[in-house]
C-alpha positions in Angstrom: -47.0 114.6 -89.4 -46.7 110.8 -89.9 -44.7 108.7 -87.9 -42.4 106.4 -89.4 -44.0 102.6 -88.6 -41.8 100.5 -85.8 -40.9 97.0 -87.6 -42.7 94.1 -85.6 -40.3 91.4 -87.6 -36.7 91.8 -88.8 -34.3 89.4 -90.3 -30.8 90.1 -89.9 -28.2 89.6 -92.8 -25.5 88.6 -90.0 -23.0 87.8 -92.6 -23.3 91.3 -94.1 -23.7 92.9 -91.1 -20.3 91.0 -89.2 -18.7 91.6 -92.3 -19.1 95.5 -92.5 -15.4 97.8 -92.1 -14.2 94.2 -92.4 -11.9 91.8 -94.6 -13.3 88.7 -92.2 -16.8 88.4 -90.4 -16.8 89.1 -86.6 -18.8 87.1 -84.3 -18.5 89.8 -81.8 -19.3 92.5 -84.1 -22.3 91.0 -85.4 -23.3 89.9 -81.7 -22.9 93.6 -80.6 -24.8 95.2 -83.8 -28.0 92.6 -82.7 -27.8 93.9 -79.4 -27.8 97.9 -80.4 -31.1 97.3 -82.7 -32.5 95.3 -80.1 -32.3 98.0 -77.6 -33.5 100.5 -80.2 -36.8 98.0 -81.0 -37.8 96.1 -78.3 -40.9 94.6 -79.6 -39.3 93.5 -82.8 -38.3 90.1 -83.3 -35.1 89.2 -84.4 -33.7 86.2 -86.6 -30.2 86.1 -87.8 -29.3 84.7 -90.8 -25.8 83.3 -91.7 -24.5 81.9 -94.8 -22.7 78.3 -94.7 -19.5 79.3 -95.0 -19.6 81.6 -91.9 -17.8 79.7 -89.1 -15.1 79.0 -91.4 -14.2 82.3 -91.7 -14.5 83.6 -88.3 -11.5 83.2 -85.7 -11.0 80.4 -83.9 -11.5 81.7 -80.3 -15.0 82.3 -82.1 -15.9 79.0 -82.8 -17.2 77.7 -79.3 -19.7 80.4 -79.5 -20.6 80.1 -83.0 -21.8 76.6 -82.7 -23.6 77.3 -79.2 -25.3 79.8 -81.0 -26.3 77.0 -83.8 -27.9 74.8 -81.1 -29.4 77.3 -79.5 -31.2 78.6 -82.6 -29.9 82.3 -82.1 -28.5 81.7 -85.4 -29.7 80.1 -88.1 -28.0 78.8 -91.6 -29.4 78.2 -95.1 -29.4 74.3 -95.6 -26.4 72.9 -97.9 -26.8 73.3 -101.5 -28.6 76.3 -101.0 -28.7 78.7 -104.2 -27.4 82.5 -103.9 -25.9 81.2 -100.4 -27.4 83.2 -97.8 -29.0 86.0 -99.8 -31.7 84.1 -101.4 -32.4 82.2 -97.2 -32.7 85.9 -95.7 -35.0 87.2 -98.6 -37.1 83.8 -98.7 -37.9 84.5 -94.9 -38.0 88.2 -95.1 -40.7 87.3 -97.8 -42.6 84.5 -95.9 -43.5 86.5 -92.9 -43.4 90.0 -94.3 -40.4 91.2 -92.5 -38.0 94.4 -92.7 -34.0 93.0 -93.7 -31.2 94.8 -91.6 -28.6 94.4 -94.3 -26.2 96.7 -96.3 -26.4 94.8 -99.3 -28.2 95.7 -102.4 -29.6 92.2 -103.8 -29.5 93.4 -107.2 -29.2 89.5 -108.5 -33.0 89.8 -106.9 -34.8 93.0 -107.7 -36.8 90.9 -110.1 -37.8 88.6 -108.0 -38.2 90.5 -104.9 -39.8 93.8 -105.6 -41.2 95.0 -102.2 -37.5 95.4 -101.4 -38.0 99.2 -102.8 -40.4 100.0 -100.5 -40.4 101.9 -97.5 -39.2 100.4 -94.8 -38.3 97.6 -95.8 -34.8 97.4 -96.0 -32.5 99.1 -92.9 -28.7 99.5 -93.2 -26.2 99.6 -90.1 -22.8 101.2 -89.5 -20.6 101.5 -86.6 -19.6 105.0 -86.0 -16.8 105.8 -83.8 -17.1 107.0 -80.2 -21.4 106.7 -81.2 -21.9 103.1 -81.5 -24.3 101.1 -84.2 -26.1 103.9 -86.2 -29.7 102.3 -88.0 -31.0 103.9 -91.3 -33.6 103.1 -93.8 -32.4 102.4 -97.0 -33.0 101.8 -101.0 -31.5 98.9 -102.7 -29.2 100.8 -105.5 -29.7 99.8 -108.8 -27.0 98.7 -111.2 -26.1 96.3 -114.2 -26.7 93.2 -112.2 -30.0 94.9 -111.0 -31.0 95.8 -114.5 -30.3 92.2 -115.9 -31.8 90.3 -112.9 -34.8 93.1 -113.7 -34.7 92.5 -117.8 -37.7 91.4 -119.4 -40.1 91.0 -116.3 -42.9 93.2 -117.6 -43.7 94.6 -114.0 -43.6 98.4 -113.8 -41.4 98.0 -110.9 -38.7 96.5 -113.4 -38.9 99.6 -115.1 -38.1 101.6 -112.1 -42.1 102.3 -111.1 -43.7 101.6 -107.6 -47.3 100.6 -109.4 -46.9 97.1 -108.2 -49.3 96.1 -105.4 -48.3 94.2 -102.0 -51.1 91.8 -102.9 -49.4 91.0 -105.9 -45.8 90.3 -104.2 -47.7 88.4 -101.5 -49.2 86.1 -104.2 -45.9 85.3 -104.9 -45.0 83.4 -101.5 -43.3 80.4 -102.1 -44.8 77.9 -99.2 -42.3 75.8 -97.7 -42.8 72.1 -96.2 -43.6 71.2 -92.4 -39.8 69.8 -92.0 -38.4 73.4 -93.3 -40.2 75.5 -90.9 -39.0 72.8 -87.9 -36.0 74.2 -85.3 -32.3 73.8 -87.2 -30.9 70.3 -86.4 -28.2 71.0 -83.5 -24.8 69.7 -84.9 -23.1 67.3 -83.3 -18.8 68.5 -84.6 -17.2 72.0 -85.2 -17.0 72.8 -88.6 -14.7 71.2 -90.6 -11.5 73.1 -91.0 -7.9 72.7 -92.8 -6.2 69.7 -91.9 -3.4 70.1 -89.5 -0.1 69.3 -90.7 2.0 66.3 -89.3 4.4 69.2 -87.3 1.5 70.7 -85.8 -0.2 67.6 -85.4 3.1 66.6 -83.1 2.9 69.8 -81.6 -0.5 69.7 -80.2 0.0 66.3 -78.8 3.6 67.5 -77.5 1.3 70.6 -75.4 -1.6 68.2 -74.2 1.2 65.6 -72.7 3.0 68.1 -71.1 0.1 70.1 -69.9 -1.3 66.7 -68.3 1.9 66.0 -67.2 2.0 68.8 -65.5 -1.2 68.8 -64.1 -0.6 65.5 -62.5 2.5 66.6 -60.6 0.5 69.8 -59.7 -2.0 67.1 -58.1 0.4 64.8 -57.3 -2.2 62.1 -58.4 -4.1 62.6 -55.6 -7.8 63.1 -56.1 -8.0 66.3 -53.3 -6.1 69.8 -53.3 -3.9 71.4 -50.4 -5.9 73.7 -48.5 -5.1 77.5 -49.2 -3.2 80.0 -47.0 -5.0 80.7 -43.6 -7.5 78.6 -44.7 -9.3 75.7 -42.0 -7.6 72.1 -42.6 -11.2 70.9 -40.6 -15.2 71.9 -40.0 -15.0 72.8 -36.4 -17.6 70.5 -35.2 -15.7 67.3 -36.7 -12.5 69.0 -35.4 -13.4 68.8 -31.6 -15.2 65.5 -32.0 -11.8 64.4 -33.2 -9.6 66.0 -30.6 -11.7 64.7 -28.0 -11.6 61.0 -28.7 -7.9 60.9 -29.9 -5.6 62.6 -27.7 -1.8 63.1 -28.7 -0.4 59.0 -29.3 -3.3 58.0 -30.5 -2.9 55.5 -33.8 -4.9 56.2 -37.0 -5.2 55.0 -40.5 -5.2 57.7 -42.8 -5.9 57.6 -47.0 -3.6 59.9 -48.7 -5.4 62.8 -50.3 -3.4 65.6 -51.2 0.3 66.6 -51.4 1.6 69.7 -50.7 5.4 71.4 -51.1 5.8 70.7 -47.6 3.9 67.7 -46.7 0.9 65.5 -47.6 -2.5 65.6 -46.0 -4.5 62.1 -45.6 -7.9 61.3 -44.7 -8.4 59.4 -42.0 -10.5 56.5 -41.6 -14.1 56.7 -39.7 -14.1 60.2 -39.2 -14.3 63.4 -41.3 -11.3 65.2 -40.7 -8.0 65.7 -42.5 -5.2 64.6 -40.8 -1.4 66.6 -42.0 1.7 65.0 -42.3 4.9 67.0 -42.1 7.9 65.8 -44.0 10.2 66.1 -41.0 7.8 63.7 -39.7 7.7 60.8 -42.3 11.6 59.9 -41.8 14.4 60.7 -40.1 16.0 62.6 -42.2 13.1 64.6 -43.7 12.6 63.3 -47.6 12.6 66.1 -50.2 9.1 64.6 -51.4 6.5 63.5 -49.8 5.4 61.1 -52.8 8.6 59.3 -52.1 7.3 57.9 -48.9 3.3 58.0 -49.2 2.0 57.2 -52.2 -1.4 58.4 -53.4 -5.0 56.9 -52.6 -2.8 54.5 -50.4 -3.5 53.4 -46.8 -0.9 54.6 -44.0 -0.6 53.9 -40.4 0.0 57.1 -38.4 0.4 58.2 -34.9 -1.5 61.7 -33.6 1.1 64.2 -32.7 -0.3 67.3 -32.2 -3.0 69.8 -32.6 -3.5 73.4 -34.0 -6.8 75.3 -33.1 -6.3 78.2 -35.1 -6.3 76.4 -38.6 -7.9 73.2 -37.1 -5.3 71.2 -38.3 -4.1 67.5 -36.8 -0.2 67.1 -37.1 0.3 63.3 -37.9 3.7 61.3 -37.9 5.2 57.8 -39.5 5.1 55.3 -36.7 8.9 55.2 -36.8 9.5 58.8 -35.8 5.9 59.8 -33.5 8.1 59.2 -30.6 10.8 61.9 -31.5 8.2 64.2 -33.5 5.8 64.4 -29.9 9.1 65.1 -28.0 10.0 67.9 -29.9 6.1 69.1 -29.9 6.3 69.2 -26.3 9.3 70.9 -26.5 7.7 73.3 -28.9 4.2 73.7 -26.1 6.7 74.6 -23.3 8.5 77.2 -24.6 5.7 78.5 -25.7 6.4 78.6 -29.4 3.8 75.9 -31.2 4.7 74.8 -35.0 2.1 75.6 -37.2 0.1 72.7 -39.0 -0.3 73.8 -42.0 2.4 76.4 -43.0 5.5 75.5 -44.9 8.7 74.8 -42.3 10.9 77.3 -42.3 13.2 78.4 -45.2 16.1 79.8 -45.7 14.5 83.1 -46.1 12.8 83.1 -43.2 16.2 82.3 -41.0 17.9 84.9 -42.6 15.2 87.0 -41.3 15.3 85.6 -38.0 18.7 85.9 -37.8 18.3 90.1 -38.9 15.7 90.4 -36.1 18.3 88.5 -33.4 20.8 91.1 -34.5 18.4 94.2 -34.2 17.9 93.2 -31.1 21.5 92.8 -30.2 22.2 95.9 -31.5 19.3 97.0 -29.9 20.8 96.0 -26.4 24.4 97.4 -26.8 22.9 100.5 -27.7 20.9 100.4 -24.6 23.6 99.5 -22.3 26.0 102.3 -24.2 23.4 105.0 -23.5 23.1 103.5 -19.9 27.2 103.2 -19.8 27.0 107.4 -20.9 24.5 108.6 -18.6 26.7 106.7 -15.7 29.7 108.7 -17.1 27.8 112.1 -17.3 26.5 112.1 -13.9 30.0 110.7 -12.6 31.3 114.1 -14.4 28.6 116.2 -12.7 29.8 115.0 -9.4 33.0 115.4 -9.9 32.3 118.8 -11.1 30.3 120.0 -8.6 32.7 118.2 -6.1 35.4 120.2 -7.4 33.4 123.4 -7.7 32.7 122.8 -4.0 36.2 122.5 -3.1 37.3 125.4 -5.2 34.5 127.6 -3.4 35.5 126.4 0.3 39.5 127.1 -0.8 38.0 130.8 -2.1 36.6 131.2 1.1 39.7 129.8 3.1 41.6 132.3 1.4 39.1 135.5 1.9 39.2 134.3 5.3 43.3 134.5 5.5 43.6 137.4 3.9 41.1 139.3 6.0 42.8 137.9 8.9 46.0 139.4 7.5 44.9 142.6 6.1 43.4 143.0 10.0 46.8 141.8 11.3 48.3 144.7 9.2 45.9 147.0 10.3 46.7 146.2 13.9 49.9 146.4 13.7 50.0 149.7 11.9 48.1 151.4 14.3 50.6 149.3 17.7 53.7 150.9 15.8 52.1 154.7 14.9 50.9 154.9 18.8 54.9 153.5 19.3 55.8 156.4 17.5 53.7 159.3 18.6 54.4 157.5 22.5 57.9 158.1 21.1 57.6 161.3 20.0 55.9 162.9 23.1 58.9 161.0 25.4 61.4 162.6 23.5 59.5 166.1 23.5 59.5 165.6 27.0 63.0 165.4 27.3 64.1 168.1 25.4 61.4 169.6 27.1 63.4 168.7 30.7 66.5 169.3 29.2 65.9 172.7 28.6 64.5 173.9 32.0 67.7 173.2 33.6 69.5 175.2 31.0 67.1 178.0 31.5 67.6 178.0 35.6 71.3 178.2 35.1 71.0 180.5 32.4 69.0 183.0 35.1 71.5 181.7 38.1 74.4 183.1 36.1 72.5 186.4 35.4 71.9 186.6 39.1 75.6 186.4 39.9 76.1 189.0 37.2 74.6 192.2 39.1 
């Protein structure tokens, strides 16, 4: 079983190949089918043919890379006045160095000329197939009336459709070009010329580039430095110290203006290496709305040292005319214990607001502190009370219990006094009726007596 040669030398048809599924050539598409065949065939070289007319035709955001790819010889182009524009370039190099052509064109207009394109190998088509990627396969130019007329009257047996022809015979055919042709493409020195802008759009681009440097000037405020970022060290460490120990707070500086910021402008100051920062409420009294309006760029100030901040390394400076006032208020600032940061934006609107919310959490915060406090007092005031009153309701229980066993005792006492009254009664008057009797009785047996 034979296995099908690797190709040591291919030229690429790139205007065929960017062209493919296409109305327009694609850089990128040709750029990404070079790529697939190169990881396919490693040890082939690769040269990529374009025809003249190819970086008209691609889109503009294509350009740039187009004519990189010109100077660097990734992509080469027939010379002007060429004949058969690119076709006859790629077959006349193809032919010179006995390479294989990844193309999916034909060249019937060169069958005569070019016979060895029938054989095997020597021609390979592409094709990007959807959710595969570049697909490589040998091909056979197809023959039709342009082949047959290029082919017309040649007297090979290849013109007449046989493969009798030798390579020997083809090879005795290559055309020799000069020492300047086989030299690296010249690198150009403009874009390729395209259509002429119209006045309107001419106006237009002009209109965009003043405004974008316009723009970008007020974004630098003509200042050659930038603002530092968020959180981001105003100094080096080691220059920051040195700094802070030879000028204390007072101390007079000149300072170059660097960089302007929303909220201030930072200068450097002379005969050290540090970045001094000047707040707006510290360059007049009252604060400007710009700093530009009061220090202009690249321009020598004298300041006064106001303050430092360690955590962002940063040097608060002030205008002569208001250091006096702004060191007060820093002081001010250092004893209660609240420093003003260096290099943050003063405070806005939005950030007093949500001071404000927090001051009024925290008042809320309170009253509902001193409510639950005020509640609790109540509640154990009411527990007191209620057990004060259940201990007064108890002792009146027991008062009561107390009275009325002392009654019911009374009662008892006096029941039994009046029922021994009564029997005492009873037996006195039993013992009267008892004496009472007797006498009757005596007389009662006197008067018998007298009888007999």
């Amino acid at each position: 079983m034979s296995t099908k040669p690797e190709p040591t030398h291919v030229v690429v048809d790139g205007s065929n190949i960017a062209t493919e599924g296409r109305s327009m050539p694609s850089l990128a598409q040709l750029s990404e089918a070079v790529g697939s065949f190169m990881e396919e065939h490693p040890d082939a070289a690769i040269t990529v043919v374009v025809d003249a007319t190819f970086g008209h035709r691609i889109d503009k955001s294509e350009v740039a890379e187009f004519e990189a790819g010109i100077a660097n010889n990734e992509l080469v182009a027939p010379p002007a006045g060429a004949i058969g524009r690119g076709d006859a370039f790629v077959l006349s190099i193809a032919q010179k160095v006995g390479a294989s052509i990844l193309s999916n064109d034909s060249f019937q207009e060169f069958h005569g000329e070019y016979g060895w394109l029938f054989d095997e190998g020597r021609l390979i088509g592409g094709k990007p197939v959807p959710h595969i990627g570049w697909v490589f396969v040998d091909r056979v130019p197809v023959r039709g009336p342009v082949s047959r007329k290029a082919t017309r009257g040649s007297g090979s047996s290849r013109s007449r459709g046989g493969r009798g022809r030798s390579r020997a015979k083809d090879d005795a055919t290559v055309r020799t070009g000069s020492k300047e042709a086989s030299e690296p493409m010249p690198t150009p020195t403009s874009p390729p010329p395209g259509k002429a802008p119209t006045k309107k759009a001419a106006a237009r681009k002009a209109t965009s580039k003043k405004a974008a440097a316009e723009k970008t000037e007020v974004a630098a405020g003509g200042a050659t430095g930038r603002p530092p970022k968020r959180d981001e060290p105003v100094n080096e460490l080691m220059p920051f110290l040195d700094f802070v120990e030879r000028h204390p707070v007072g101390t007079s500086v000149t300072g170059t203006v660097d960089a302007y910021s929303s909220h201030g402008a930072y200068v450097n100051i002379a005969d050290t290496e540090v970045r001094g920062y000047v707040p707006l409420r510290m360059m007049a009294d009252p604060a400007p709305r710009s700093a530009k309006k009061v220090l202009r760029p690249d321009t020598e100030v004298e300041l006064v040292v106001v303050s430092f901040s360690p955590a962002l390394r940063s040097i608060d400076c002030a205008v002569p005319d208001v250091a006096e006032q702004a060191i007060a208020a820093a002081v001010d600032d250092e004893a209660s214990e609240q420093p003003a940061s260096d290099a943050a934006p003063e405070p806005t609107k939005t950030a007093k607001k949500a001071a404000a919310k927090k001051a009024a959490a925290k008042k809320a915060a309170a009253k509902k502190t001193a409510a639950k406090k005020t509640t609790a007092k109540k509640a154990a005031t009411k527990k007191t009370a209620a057990k004060k009153t259940a201990a007064k309701k108890t002792a009146a229980k027991k008062t009561t219990a107390k009275k009325s066993a002392a009654k019911k005792t009374a009662a008892k006492k006096a029941s039994v006094k009046k029922s021994a009254a009564k029997k005492t009664a009873t037996k006195k008057a039993a013992t009267k009726k008892t004496a009472a009797k007797k006498p009757a009785t005596k007389k009662k047996t006197a008067a018998s007596k007298d009888e007999s």
